[in-house]
C-alpha positions as a LaTeX table, in Angstrom:
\begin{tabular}{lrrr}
\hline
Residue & $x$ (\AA) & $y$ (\AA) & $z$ (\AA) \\
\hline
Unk1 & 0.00 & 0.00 & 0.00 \\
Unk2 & 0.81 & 3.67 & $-0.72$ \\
Unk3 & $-0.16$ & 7.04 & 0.62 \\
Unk4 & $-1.45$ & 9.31 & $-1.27$ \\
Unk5 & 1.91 & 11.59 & $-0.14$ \\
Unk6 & 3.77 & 8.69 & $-1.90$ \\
Unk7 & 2.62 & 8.75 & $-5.08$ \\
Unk8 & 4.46 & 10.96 & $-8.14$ \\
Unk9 & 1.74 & 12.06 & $-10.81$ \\
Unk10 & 0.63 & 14.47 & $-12.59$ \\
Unk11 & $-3.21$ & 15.45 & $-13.76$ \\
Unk12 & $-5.09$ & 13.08 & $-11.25$ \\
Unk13 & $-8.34$ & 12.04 & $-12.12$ \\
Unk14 & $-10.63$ & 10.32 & $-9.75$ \\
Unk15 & $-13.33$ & 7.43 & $-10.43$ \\
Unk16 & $-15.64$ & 6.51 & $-7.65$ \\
Unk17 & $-17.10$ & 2.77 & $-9.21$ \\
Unk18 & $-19.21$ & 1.15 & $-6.07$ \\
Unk19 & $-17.23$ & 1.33 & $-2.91$ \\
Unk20 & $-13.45$ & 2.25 & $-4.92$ \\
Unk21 & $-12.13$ & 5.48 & $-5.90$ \\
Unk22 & $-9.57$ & 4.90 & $-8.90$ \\
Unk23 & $-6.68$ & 7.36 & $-9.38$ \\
Unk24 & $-5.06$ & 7.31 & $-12.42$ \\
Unk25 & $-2.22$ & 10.24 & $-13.80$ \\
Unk26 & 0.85 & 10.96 & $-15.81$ \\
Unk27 & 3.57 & 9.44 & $-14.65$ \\
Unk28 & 6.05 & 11.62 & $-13.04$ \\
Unk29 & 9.47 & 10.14 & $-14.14$ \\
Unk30 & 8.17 & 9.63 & $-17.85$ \\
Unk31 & 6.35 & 12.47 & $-18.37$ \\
Unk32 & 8.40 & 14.84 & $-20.88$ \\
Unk33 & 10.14 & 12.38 & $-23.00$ \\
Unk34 & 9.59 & 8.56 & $-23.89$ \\
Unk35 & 6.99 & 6.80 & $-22.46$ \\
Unk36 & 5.15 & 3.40 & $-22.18$ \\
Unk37 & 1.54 & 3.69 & $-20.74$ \\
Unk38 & $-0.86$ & 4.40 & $-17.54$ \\
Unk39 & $-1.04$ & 2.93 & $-13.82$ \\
Unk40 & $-3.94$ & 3.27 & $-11.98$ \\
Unk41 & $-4.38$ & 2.93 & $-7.32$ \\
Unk42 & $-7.37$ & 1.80 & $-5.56$ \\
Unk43 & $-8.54$ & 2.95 & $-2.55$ \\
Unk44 & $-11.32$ & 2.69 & $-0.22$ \\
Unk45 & $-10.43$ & 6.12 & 1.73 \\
Unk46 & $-8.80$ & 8.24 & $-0.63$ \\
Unk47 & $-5.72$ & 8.07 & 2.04 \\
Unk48 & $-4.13$ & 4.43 & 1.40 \\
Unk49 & $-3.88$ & 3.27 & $-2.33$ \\
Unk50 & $-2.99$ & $-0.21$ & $-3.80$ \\
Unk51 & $-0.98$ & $-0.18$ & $-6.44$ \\
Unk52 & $-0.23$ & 0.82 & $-8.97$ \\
Unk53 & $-1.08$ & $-0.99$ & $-11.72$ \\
Unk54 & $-0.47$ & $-0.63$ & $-14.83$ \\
Unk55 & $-3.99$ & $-0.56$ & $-16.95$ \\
Unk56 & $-2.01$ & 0.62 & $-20.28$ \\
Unk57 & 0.98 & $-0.33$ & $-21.98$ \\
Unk58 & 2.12 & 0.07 & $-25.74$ \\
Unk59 & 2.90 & $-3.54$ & $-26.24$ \\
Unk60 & 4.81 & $-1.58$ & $-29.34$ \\
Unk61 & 1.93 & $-1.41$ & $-31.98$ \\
Unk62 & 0.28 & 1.33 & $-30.54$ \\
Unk63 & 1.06 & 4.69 & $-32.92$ \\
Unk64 & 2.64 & 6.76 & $-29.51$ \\
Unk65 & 5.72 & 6.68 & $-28.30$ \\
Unk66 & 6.26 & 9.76 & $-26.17$ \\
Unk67 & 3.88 & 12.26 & $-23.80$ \\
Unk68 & 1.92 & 9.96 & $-22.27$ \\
Unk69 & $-0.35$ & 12.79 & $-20.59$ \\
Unk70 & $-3.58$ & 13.05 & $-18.09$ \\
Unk71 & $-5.32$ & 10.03 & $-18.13$ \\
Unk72 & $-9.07$ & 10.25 & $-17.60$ \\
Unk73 & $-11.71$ & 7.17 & $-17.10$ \\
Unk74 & $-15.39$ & 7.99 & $-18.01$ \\
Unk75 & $-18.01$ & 5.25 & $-17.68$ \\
Unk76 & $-20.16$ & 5.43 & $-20.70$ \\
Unk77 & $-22.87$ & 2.28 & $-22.30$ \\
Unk78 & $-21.76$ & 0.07 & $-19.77$ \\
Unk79 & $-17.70$ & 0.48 & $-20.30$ \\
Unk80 & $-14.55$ & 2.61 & $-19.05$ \\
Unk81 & $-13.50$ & 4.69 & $-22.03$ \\
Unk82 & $-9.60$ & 6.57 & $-21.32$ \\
Unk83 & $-9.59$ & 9.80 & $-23.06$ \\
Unk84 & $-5.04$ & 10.47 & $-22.51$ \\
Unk85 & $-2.94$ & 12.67 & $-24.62$ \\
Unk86 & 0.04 & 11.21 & $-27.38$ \\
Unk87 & 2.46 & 12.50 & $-29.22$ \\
Unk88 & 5.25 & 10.72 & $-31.47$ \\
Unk89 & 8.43 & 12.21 & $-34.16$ \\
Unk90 & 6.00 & 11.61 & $-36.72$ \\
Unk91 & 2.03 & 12.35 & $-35.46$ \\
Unk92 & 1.30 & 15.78 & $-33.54$ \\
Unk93 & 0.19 & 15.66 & $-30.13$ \\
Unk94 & $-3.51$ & 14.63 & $-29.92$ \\
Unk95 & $-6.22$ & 12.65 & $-27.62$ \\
Unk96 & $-7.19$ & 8.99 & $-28.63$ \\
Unk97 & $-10.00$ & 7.16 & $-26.85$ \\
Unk98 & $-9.09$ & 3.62 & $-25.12$ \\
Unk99 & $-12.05$ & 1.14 & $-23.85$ \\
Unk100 & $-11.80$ & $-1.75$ & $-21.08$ \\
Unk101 & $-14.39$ & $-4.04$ & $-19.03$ \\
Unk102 & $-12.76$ & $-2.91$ & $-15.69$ \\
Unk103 & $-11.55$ & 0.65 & $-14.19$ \\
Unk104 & $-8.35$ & $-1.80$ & $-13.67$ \\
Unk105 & $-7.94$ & $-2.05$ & $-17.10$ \\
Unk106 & $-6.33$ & $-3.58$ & $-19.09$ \\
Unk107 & $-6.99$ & $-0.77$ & $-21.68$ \\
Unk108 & $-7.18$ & $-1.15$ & $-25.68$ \\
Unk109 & $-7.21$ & 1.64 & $-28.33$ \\
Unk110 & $-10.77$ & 2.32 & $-29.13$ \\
Unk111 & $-10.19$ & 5.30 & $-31.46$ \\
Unk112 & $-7.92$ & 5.08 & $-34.78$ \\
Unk113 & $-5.52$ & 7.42 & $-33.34$ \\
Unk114 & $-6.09$ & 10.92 & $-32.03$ \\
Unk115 & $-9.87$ & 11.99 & $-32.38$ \\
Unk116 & $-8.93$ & 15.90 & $-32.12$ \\
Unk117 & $-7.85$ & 17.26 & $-35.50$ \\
Unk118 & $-4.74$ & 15.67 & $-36.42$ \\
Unk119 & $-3.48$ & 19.49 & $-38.18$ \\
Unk120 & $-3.69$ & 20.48 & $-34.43$ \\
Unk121 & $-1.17$ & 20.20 & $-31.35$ \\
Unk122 & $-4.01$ & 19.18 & $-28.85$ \\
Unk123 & $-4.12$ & 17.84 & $-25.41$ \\
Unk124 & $-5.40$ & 17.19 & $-22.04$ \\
Unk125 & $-9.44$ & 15.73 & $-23.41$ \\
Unk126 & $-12.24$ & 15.23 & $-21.38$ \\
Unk127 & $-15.45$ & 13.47 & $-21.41$ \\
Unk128 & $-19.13$ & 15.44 & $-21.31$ \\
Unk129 & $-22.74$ & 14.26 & $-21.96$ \\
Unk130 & $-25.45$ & 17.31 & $-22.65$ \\
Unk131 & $-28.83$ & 18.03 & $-21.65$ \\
Unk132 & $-29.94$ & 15.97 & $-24.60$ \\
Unk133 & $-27.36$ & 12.61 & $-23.67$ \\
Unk134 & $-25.06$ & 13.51 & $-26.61$ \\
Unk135 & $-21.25$ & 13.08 & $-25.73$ \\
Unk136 & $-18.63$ & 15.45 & $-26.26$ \\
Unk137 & $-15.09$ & 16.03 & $-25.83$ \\
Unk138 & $-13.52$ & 19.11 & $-24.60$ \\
Unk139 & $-9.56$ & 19.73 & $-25.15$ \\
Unk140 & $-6.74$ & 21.99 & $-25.57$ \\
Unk141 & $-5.78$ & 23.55 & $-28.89$ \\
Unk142 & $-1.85$ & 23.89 & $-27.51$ \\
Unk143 & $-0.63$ & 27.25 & $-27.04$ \\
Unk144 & 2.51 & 26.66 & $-29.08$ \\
Unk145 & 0.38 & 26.57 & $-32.16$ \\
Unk146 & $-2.26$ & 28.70 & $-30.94$ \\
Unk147 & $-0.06$ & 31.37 & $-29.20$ \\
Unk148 & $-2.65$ & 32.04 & $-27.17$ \\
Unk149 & $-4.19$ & 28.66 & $-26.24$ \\
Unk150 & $-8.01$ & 27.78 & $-26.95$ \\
Unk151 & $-10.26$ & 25.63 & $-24.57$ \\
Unk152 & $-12.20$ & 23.52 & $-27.50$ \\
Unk153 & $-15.42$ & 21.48 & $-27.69$ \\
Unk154 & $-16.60$ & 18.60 & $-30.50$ \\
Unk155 & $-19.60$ & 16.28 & $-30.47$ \\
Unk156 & $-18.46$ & 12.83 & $-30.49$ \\
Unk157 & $-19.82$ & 10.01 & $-32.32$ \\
Unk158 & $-22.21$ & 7.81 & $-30.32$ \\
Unk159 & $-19.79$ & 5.20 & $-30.13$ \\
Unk160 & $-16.52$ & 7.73 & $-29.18$ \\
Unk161 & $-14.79$ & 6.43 & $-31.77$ \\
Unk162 & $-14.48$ & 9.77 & $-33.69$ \\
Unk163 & $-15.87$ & 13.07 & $-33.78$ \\
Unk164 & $-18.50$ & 15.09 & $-35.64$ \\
Unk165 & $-18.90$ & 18.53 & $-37.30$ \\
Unk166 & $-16.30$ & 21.14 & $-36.58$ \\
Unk167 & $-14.93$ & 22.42 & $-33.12$ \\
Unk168 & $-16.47$ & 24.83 & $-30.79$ \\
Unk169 & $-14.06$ & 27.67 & $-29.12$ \\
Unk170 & $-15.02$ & 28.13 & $-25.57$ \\
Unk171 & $-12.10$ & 30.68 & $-24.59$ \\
Unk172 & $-8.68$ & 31.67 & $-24.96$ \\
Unk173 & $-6.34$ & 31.60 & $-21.80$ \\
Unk174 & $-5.72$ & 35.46 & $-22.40$ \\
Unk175 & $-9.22$ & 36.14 & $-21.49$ \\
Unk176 & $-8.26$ & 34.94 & $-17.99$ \\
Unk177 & $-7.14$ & 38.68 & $-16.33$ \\
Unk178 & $-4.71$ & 36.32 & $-14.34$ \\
Unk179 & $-3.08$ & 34.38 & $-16.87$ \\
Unk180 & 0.43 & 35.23 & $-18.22$ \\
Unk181 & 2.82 & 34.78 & $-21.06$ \\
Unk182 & 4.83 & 32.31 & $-21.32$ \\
Unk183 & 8.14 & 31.68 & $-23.09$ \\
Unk184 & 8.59 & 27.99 & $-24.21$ \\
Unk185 & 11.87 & 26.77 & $-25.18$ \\
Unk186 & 11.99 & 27.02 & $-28.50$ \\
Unk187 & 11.49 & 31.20 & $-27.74$ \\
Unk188 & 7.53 & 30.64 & $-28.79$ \\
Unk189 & 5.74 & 33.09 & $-26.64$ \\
Unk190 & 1.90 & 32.59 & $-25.84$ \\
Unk191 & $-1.04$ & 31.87 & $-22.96$ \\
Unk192 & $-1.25$ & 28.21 & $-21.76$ \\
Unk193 & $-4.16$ & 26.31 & $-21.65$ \\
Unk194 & $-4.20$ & 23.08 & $-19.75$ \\
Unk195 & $-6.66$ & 20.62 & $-18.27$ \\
Unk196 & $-10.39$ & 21.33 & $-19.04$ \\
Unk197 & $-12.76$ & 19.56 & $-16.73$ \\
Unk198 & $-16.80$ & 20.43 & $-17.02$ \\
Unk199 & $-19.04$ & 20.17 & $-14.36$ \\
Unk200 & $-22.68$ & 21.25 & $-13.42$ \\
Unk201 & $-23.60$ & 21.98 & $-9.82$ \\
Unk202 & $-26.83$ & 21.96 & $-8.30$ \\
Unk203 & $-27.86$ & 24.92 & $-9.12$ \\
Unk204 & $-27.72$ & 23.74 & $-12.78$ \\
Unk205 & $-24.42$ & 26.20 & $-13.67$ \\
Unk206 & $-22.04$ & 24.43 & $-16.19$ \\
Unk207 & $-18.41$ & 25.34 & $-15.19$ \\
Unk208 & $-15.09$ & 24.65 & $-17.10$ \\
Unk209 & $-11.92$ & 23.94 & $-14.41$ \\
Unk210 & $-8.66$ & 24.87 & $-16.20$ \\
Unk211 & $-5.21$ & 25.16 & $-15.75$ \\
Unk212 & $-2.85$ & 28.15 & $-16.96$ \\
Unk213 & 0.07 & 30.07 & $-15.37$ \\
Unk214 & $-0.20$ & 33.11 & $-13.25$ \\
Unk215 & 2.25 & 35.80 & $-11.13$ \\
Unk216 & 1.65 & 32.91 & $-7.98$ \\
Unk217 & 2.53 & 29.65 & $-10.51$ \\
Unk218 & 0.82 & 26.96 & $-12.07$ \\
Unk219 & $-2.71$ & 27.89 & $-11.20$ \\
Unk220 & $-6.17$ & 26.27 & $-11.18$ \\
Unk221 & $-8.94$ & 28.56 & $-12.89$ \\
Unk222 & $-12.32$ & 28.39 & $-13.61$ \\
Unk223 & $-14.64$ & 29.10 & $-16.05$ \\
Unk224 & $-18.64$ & 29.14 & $-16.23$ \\
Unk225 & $-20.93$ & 29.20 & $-19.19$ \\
Unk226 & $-22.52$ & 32.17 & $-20.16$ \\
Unk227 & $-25.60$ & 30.68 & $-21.45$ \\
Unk228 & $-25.90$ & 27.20 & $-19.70$ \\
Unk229 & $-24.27$ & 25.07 & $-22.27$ \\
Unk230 & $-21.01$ & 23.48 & $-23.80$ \\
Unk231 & $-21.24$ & 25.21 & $-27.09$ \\
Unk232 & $-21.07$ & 28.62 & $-25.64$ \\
Unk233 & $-18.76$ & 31.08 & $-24.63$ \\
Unk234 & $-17.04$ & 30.41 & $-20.73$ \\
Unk235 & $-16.74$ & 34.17 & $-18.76$ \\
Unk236 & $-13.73$ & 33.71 & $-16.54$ \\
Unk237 & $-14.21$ & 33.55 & $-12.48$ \\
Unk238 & $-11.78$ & 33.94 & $-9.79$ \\
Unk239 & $-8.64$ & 31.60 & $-9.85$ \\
Unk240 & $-9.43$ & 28.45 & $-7.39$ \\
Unk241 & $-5.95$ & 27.82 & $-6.26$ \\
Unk242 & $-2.93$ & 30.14 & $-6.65$ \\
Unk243 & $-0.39$ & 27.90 & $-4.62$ \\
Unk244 & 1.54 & 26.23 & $-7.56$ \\
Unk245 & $-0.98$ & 23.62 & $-8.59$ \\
Unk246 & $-3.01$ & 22.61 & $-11.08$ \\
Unk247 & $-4.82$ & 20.49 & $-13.94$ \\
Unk248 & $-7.64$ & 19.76 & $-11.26$ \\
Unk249 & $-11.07$ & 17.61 & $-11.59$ \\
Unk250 & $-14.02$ & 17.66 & $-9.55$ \\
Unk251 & $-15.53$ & 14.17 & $-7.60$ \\
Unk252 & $-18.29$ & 13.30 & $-4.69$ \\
Unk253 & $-16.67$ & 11.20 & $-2.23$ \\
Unk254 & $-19.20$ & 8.23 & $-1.07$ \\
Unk255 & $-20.23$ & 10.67 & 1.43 \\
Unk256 & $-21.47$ & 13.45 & $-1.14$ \\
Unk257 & $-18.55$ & 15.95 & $-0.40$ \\
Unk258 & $-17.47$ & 17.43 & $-2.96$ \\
Unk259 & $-13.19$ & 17.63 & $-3.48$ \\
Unk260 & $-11.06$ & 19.44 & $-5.99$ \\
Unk261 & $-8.53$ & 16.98 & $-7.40$ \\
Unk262 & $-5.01$ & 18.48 & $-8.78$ \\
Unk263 & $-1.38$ & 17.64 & $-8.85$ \\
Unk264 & 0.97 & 20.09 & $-6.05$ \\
Unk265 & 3.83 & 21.29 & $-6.64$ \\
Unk266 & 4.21 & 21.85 & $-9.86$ \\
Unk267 & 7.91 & 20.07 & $-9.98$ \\
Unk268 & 9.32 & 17.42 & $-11.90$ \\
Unk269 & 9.54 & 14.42 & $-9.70$ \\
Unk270 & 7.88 & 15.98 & $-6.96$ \\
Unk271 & 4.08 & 16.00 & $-8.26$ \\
Unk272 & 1.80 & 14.38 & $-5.92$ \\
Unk273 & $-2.14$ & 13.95 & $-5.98$ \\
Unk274 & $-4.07$ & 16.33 & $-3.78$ \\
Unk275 & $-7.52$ & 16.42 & $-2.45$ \\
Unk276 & $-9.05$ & 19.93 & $-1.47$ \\
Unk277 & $-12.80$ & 20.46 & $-0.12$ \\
Unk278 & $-13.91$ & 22.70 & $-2.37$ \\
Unk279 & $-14.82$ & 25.26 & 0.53 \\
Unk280 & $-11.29$ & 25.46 & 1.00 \\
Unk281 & $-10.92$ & 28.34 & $-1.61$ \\
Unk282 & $-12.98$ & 30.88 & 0.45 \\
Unk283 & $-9.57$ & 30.40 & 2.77 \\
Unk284 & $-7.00$ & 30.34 & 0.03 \\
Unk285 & $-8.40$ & 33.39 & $-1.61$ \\
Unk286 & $-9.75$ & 35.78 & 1.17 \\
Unk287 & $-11.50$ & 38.14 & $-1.91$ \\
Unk288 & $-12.93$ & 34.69 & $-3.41$ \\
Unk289 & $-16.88$ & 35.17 & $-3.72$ \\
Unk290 & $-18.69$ & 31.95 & $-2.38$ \\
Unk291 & $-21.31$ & 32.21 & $-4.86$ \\
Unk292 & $-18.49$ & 31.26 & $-7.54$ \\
Unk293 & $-17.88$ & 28.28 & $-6.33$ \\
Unk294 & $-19.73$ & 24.80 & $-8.11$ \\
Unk295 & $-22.15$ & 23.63 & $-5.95$ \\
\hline
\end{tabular}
C-alpha cells in the first residue's frame, strides 16, 4: 500500500465505481520524453492506495511513443472509455479514446488514433454528456500553435470512436485577467491552456476547471458558461488555487462531499495527488466570492 503523499503524478483524475475510488495520472518520471503507458491505485479512503497498476501499456503497436499525458476514465454504455494525450516524431500531439471491461484495465485503443484534428497540437481531453445525452469532448488547442491557447469542444460520435462537425471555441487563456505569457523553449511566446474539466452543480451552472500560469505559478482557474451550455462562450471567475498547482477535476466522495482533485507542486519528480474540499478556496483566496464556487 501507498499514501497518497507517496505517489508521483501528474493530472489526477478520480473514479468513484461502487465502494473504490480509482486514481489514475501521468507518470512523473516519464512524463516529458519517452513513455510506455498508464497505472492506476485503488482505494477505499482516498488516504491508502494499492498499487499501482499498470492498466495501459504500448505492447509496441500502438502509434505513440512519447507524452503519455492526463489520463481520464469515463463510464459510458456500460464500459470505461480513457480519453489520454500522445504525441510521437512523426504524429502531432492529440487525444485517442481507449475502452476496457474494468476501471483496472487492461486498456485497448478504441479510437484510430487521435480523435482531435490531427493538423492540431491538442491535449489534455475530457469526457461530457449534454442536456440531450449527446457526448462530447472538450480539449486543448496547444498554445505553441495557438499562441494564445483555446479551450475547444466537438460532439463525439455515439460510439466515441471519432468526432463530428467542426470544433467549438469556448475561450482563450488570455481572457483569464490572471493568466500570463509564457516563453517555451523554443522562444515561442503565448497563454497556456491546460486541463479542461466540465461540471454542473446543483444549481444547474455548467463550469469549465482549467489550468494556466499566473504571477503565484501553475494555477487552477475556472470558467462558467454564459448561457448554460457546452457550445457557448465560458466568462472567466476567480482563480481556485494560486499555490503552484493545477490540472484539477471535480468528484463526490461516497459521502457526497465534494473535493477538488489536482497535482501540487508543480515540480518534476515531486508532483503528488491532492484532495481539497472545495470550501477550502474561500480560505485560500480571502477576496474569493462563495457564490463562484460549483455547488
Amino acid at each position: 500500500m501507498m499514501t497518497t503523499s507517496e505517489i508521483n503524478i501528474r493530472d489526477p483524475f478520480v473514479l468513484l465505481d461502487g465502494d473504490t475510488y480509482y486514481l489514475y495520472g501521468t507518470r512523473g518520471a516519464t512524463c516529458w520524453g519517452p513513455a510506455t503507458g498508464f497505472d492506476v491505485y485503488a482505494s477505499s479512503n482516498l488516504r491508502d492506495w494499492g498499487g499501482p497498476v499498470p492498466c495501459f501499456e504500448n505492447d509496441g503497436t500502438f502509434w505513440a511513443d512519447r507524452n503519455y499525458w492526463a489520463p481520464e476514465v469515463h463510464i459510458w454504455q456500460g464500459k470505461y472509455y480513457m480519453f489520454a494525450s500522445f504525441k510521437s516524431e512523426t504524429r502531432r500531439r492529440g487525444t485517442a479514446i481507449l475502452r476496457a471491461d474494468s476501471p483496472m484495465g487492461p486498456f485497448v485503443p478504441w479510437s484510430d488514433g487521435p480523435v482531435t484534428p490531427t493538423e492540431w497540437e491538442c491535449l489534455d481531453g475530457t469526457f461530457y454528456v449534454d442536456y440531450k445525452g449527446n457526448p462530447w469532448i472538450v480539449y486543448c488547442h496547444e498554445w505553441i500553435q495557438a499562441g494564445d491557447g483555446e479551450i475547444r469542444a466537438a460532439r463525439l460520435a455515439y460510439d466515441l470512436k471519432r468526432t463530428e462537425g467542426e470544433p467549438v471555441l469556448l475561450f482563450r487563456a488570455s481572457e483569464a485577467s490572471w493568466a500570463r505569457e509564457m516563453t517555451h523553449s523554443s522562444g515561442v511566446k503565448g497563454y497556456v491552456t491546460d486541463g479542461p474539466f466540465l461540471w454542473r452543480g446543483e444549481s444547474g451552472r455548467l463550469v469549465c476547471l482549467w489550468s494556466s500560469f499566473s504571477d503565484w505559478g501553475y494555477t487552477q482557474g475556472i470558467a462558467v458558461s454564459d448561457s448554460g451550455e457546452i457550445n457557448s462562450h465560458f466568462s472567466q471567475l476567480k482563480p481556485m488555487f494560486m499555490q503552484n498547482g493545477g490540472h484539477g477535476m471535480l468528484f463526490r466522495t461516497k459521502e457526497g462531499r465534494l473535493l477538488l482533485a489536482l497535482h501540487s507542486p508543480n515540480e518534476h519528480l515531486k508532483e503528488r495527488p491532492v484532495f481539497l474540499p472545495v470550501t477550502h478556496y474561500a480560505l485560500v483566496n480571502a477576496d474569493y466570492d462563495c457564490d463562484d464556487i460549483p455547488d
